[in-house]
N, C-alpha and C positions, 0 to 999 in steps of 0.2 A: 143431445137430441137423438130420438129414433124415430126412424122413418118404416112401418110394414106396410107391403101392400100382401093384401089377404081377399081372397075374393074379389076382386072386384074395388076394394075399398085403400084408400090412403090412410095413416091417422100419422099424428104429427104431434107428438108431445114434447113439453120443453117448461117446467116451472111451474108445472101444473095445468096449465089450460093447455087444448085442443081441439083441432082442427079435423073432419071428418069430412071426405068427398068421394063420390062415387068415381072412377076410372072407368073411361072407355076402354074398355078389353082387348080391341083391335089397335089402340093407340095409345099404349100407356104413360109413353112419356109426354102424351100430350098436356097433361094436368100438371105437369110439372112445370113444363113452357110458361103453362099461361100464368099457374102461380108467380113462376119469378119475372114475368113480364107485369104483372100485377092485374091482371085480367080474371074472370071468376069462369070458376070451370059449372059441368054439367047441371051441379046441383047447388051454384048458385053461391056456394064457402068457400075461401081463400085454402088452397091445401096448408103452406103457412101462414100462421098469422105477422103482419108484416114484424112487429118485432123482433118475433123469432128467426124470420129469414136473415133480416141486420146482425142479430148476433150471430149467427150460423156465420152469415160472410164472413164477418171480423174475426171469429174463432181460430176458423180455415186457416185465411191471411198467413194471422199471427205466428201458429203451428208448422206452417209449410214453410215460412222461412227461416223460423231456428232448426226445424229437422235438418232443412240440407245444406248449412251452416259447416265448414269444413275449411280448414286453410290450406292454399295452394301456390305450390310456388312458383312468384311471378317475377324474379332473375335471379340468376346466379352470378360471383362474380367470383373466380374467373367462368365464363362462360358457357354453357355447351360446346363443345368442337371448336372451343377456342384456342391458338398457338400463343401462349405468354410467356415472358422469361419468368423466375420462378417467384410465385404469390408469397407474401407475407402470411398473408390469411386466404380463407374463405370464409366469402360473405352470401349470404342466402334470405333475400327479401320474397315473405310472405304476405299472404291477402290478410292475415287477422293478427293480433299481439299475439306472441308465443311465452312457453316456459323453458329458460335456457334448461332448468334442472332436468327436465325431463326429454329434451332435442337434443339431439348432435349429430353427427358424420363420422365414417371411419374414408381416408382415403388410401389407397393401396395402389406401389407401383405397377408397372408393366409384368412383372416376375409374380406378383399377389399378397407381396410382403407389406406389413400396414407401418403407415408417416405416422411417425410424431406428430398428436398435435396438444394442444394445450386446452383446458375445459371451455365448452363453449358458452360463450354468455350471449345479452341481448342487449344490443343499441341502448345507452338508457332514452336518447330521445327520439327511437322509430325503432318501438315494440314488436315489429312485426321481421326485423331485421336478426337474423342470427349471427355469429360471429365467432367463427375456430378458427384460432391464430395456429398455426404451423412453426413447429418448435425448429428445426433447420430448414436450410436450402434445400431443394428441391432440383433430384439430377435432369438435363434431356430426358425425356421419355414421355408417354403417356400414363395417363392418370387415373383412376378411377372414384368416383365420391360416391359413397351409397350415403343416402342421410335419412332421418326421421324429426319429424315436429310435433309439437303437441301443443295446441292453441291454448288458450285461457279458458276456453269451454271447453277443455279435457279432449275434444278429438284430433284421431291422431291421425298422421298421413306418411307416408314416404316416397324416398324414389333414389333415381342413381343417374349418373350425367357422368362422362369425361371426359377431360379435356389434357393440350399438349404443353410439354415445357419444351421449350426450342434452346439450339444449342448455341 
């Protein structure tokens, strides 16, 4: 759909047919109002024709919520700032199914030296779950996890959290 205003005038194409209204100059967006209120402006012609408004909305909709479509992580386990004795694994539940091949974590101790861990996969029954298993015991200390994910709609996200091993 394009919308100009040019002088004075609205035009509104969309599949071939269009809509033409004259704009109050001192109140432009007033022709807009009463279009999408479904009211007829100065000269009488819908700025859209209703069809085209319907599909305009539904377009919008559709487009606005795959754009901002992004996976986010919503626990980790072990914790933020949490004191555990030492994890088997880390687990990392996301908002959307992920691709283990393309996610994982490094975790590094207190000193910046990087754990062992083992490749990370995915829950096979909660896709949205990651899962690096940790190759040994984990000394006291604190922790670091920087991780990255990559949803099934290919976007990608990161971040870093950590957490304590208690003695």
């Amino acid at each position: 759909m394009r919308d100009h205003i040019t002088t004075g005038t609205l035009a509104s194409t969309m599949g071939g047919s269009a809509a033409i209204t004259t704009i109050n100059r001192r109140d432009p967006a007033s022709a807009v109002r009463k279009a999408l209120a479904g009211q007829r402006t100065e000269s009488e012609e819908p700025v859209l024709p209703r069809k085209t408004e319907t599909l305009a909305i539904l377009f919008a909709g559709l487009i606005g919520g795959v754009a901002h479509a992004h996976p986010a992580l919503r626990a980790a386990d072990p914790a933020q700032d949490a004191t555990v004795s030492s994890p088997k694994e880390i687990r990392l539940t996301f908002t959307e199914d992920l691709v283990a091949k393309f996610s994982g974590l490094t975790v590094k101790d207190q000193s910046g030296r990087l754990v062992e861990t083992a490749s990370p996969t995915v829950d096979p029954n909660q896709k949205r779950q990651l899962i690096v298993p940790i190759s040994k015991p984990l000394q006291p200390g604190t922790y670091d996890v920087d991780w990255h994910a990559v949803s099934v709609d290919t976007h990608r996200v990161n971040g870093h959290f950590s957490f304590k091993v208690a003695q």
